[in-house]
C-alpha positions in Angstrom: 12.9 -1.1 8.5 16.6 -1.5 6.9 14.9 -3.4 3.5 12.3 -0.5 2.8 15.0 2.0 3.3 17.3 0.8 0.9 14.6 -0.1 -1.7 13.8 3.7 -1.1 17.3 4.7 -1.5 17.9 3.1 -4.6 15.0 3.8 -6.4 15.4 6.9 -8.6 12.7 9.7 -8.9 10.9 10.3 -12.1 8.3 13.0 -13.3 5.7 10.8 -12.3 7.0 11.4 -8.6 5.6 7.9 -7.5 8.9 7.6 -5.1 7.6 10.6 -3.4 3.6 9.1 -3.1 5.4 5.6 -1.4 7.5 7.9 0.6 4.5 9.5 2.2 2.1 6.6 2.3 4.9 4.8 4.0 5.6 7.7 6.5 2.0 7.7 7.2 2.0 4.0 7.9 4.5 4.2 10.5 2.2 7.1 12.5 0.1 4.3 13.2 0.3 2.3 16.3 0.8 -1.1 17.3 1.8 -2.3 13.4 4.7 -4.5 12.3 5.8 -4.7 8.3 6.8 -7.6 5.9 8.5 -6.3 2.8 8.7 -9.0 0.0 10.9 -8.1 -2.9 10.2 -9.4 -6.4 12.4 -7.4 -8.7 10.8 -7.1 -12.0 7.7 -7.9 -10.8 6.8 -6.0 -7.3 8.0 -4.8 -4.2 5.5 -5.6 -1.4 5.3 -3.2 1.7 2.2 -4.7 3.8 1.4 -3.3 7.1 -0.3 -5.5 9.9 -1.6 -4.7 13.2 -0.6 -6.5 16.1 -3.8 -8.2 17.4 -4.6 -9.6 13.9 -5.1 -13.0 14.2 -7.2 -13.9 11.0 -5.3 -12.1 8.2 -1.3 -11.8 8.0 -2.2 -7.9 7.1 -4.7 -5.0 6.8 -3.0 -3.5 3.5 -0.5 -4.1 0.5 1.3 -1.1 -1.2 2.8 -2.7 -4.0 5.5 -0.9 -6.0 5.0 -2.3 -9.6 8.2 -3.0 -11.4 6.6 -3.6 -14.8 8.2 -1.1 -16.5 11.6 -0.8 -15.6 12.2 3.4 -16.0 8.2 4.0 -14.5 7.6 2.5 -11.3 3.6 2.4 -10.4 1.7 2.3 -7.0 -1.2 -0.7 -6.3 -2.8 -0.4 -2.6 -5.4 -2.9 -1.6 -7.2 -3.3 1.5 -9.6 -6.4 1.6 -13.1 -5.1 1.1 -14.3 -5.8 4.2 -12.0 -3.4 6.3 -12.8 0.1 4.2 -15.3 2.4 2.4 -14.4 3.7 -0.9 -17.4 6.5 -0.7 -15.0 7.9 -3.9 -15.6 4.9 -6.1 -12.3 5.1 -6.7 -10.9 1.8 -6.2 -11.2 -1.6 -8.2 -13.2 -4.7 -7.0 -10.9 -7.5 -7.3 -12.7 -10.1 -6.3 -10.7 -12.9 -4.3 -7.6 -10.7 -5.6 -6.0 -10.2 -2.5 -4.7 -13.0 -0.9 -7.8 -15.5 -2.0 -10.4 -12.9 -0.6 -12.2 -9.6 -2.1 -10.3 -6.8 -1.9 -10.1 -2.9 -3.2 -7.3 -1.6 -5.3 -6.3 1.6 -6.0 -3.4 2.4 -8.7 -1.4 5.4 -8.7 0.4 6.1 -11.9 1.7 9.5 -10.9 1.8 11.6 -7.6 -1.5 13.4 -6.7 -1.8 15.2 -3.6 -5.4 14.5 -3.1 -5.3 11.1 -4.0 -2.2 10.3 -1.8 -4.8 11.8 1.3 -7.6 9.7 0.0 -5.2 6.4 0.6 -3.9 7.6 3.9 -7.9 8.2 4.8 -8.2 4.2 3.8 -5.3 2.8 5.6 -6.2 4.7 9.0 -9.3 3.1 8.3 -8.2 -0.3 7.8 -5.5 0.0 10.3 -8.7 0.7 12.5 -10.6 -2.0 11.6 -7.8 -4.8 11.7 -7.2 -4.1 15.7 -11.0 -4.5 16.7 
C-alpha cells in the first residue's frame, strides 16, 4: 500500500529501532491471506495500520498497530487485538476495556525493538487473523 510505504520511507530510524519492529510486523501482516488494510494518518497523534480479513462482517478489523506520534524524535508501537480474538498466555498485554473501537480489547506497547517481543505479536496477529475469517 503506496500510504504505508511512504509513512515508512519518511520516518527516520532511531536507537530504539521501532521503524524496524513496524517494518516486520507489517511484513508479517502481508504473509497473511485474504486481508485488505486502512491506514489512517493523524500526524502528531498516530498513524493507524489496521489489518482486516476479508469475510469479516462484524468488525471493520482484527488488529490496530498504531505508530504513536507523541513524542516527535521517539516514535512508539501500540497493537490491540479485541480480546475476544487472542490469548495473551504471556500476560503481557493491557486490558482496555471498551478501548478499542467501543469493545474490550488487548494492547501491547513497544517502546524499543525486541526480538522476542516482535515474535510474540506476530504469534497474536496469526492468531487474530485466524480467528476473524471463522
Amino acid at each position: 500500500m503506496k500510504q504505508i510505504d511512504t509513512f515508512i520511507h519518511s520516518w527516520k530510524e532511531t536507537d530504539t529501532k521501532t521503524r524496524q519492529a513496524f517494518i516486520e510486523i507489517y511484513d508479517h501482516l502481508k504473509t497473511l491471506e485474504d486481508i485488505t488494510f486502512d491506514f489512517n494518518q493523524r500526524p502528531g497523534v498516530s498513524y493507524s495500520l489496521r489489518p482486516r480479513h476479508k469475510n469479516q462482517t462484524d468488525k471493520s478489523l482484527f488488529a490496530m498497530v498504531d505508530v504513536i506520534d507523541d513524542e516527535p524524535e521517539e516514535l512508539w508501537l501500540s497493537v490491540c487485538f479485541y480480546g475476544e480474538m487472542i490469548t495473551d498466555p504471556d500476560e503481557a498485554g493491557d486490558l482496555i476495556p471498551e478501548g478499542l473501537l467501543g469493545e474490550d480489547g488487548y494492547c501491547f506497547d513497544l517502546y524499543e525493538y525486541d526480538k522476542e517481543e516482535i515474535e510474540y505479536l506476530k504469534q497474536r496477529l496469526t492468531q487474530a487473523h485466524r480467528n476473524a475469517k471463522e
